[in-house]
C-alpha angles and dihedrals in degrees: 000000000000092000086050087050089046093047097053094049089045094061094039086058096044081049111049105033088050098167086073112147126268103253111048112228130206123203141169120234132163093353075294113112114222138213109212114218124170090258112027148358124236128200104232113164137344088226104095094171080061107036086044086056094039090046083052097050085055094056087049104054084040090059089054098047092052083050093044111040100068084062095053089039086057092043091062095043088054102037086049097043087043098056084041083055115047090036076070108056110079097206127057083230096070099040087049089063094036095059089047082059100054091030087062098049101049081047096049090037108043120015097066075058107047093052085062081060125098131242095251084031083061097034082062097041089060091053088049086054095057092042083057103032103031086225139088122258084238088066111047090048085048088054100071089188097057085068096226093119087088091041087052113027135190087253103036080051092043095054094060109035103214137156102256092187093068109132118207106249105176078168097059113015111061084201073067103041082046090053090047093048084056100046088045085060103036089054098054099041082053097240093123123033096245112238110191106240121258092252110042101247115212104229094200099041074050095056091039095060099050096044084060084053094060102041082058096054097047082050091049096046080040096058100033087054088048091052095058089049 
C-alpha cells in the first residue's frame, strides 16, 4: 500500500508541476526521502530502496514514450491524410493505387524501424496509437482500408507479442496517468511537437481523480494499520 501511495503522489506531482526539470533527482533529507521537482520538494516515503527503483521505472517509461511518440503522432497524421484523400478520389481505380502508394511508404518508412523497438517499447507505443488515433492497433490493422497492415505487420507484431487491442485508459491505468504526465511536460518544455489526443482528455478532471485515489489509499493503509493496533 505505501508504493501504491508513493506512486500516486509521484504522478500528481509529475502532473501537476509540469515544468519539472528535466533530470529527476532524488535526495535524503531528515530520514525522509525526497522527490525533487523545479518548484518544490515533496516527502514522499521513507523507503529509499523503493522510491530509488520506482524513480528508475519512471525514467524508463519515460525513455520509451519520447521514442515512441513521434510513430503514433505520425499514425494519426497519415491515417488522417489517407481517409481526406481517398474520400476524395471518385473510382476505386484510382484509390486502389492510391493506397499502394501510401501502403508502400509506411512499409518502406516504419517498419525497418518498429522491429529495433522493444517488447514494452511496442506495448507503449500501442497505447500512444490509440491516445493519437482513438482506436486500437487491432483495429486499424483489421481495417484494410485504413492502410496500417504495412505500418504493423504480422512479423513486427509477431516479434513482440503484444496485445494490440490495448486501449489507452490515463483514468484508469497509472502506467497511463504516468505517460500523460510525461507528454504534459514534454510538450511544454518543447521536447515533443505536441499533437491534441484523439479523444480531447480534461486535465483537471484528470488531477481530481487521482488526488481521490489517493485519498483512498492513504484511508485504506489508515484503517488497516489501525486494524493490527
Amino acid at each position: 500500500m505505501r508504493i501504491a501511495v508513493f506512486l500516486f503522489i509521484i504522478g500528481i506531482n509529475n502532473f501537476l508541476w509540469s515544468q519539472e526539470a528535466d533530470t529527476l533527482k532524488v535526495t535524503a533529507q531528515d530520514s525522509a526521502v525526497l522527490y525533487s521537482i523545479e518548484l518544490k520538494e515533496v516527502v514522499v516515503s521513507r523507503e529509499e530502496t523503493a522510491l530509488e527503483a520506482e524513480r528508475r521505472k519512471l525514467l524508463i517509461l519515460k525513455r520509451r514514450v519520447y521514442k515512441t511518440y513521434p510513430y503514433a503522432k505520425a499514425t494519426a497524421e497519415k491515417l488522417k491524410q489517407l481517409n481526406e484523400t481517398m474520400a476524395k478520389l471518385k473510382t476505386k481505380k484510382e484509390k486502389k493505387k492510391y493506397f499502394k502508394i501510401v501502403e508502400k511508404y509506411l512499409q518502406e518508412e516504419f517498419e525497418p524501424r518498429l522491429k529495433k523497438l522493444s517488447r514494452k517499447d511496442g506495448q507503449i507505443l500501442v497505447k500512444l496509437i490509440y491516445r493519437q488515433t482513438g482506436e486500437s492497433t487491432f483495429d486499424l490493422i483489421k481495417d484494410y482500408k485504413s492502410g496500417w497492415k504495412a505500418f504493423w505487420s504480422n512479423n513486427t507484431a509477431k516479434l513482440f507479442n503484444i496485445d494490440l487491442k490495448e486501449e489507452y485508459r490515463p483514468f484508469d491505468e497509472l502506467e497511463d496517468f504516468h505517460i500523460e504526465s510525461i507528454l504534459v511536460t514534454a510538450f511544454r518544455q518543447g521536447h515533443l511537437v505536441k499533437q491534441d489526443p484523439a479523444i480531447p482528455i480534461d486535465l483537471k478532471e484528470l488531477a481530481a481523480t487521482w488526488r481521490a485515489k489517493i485519498e483512498k489509499a492513504r484511508e485504506e493503509r489508515k484503517a488497516k494499520e489501525l486494524g493490527k493496533q
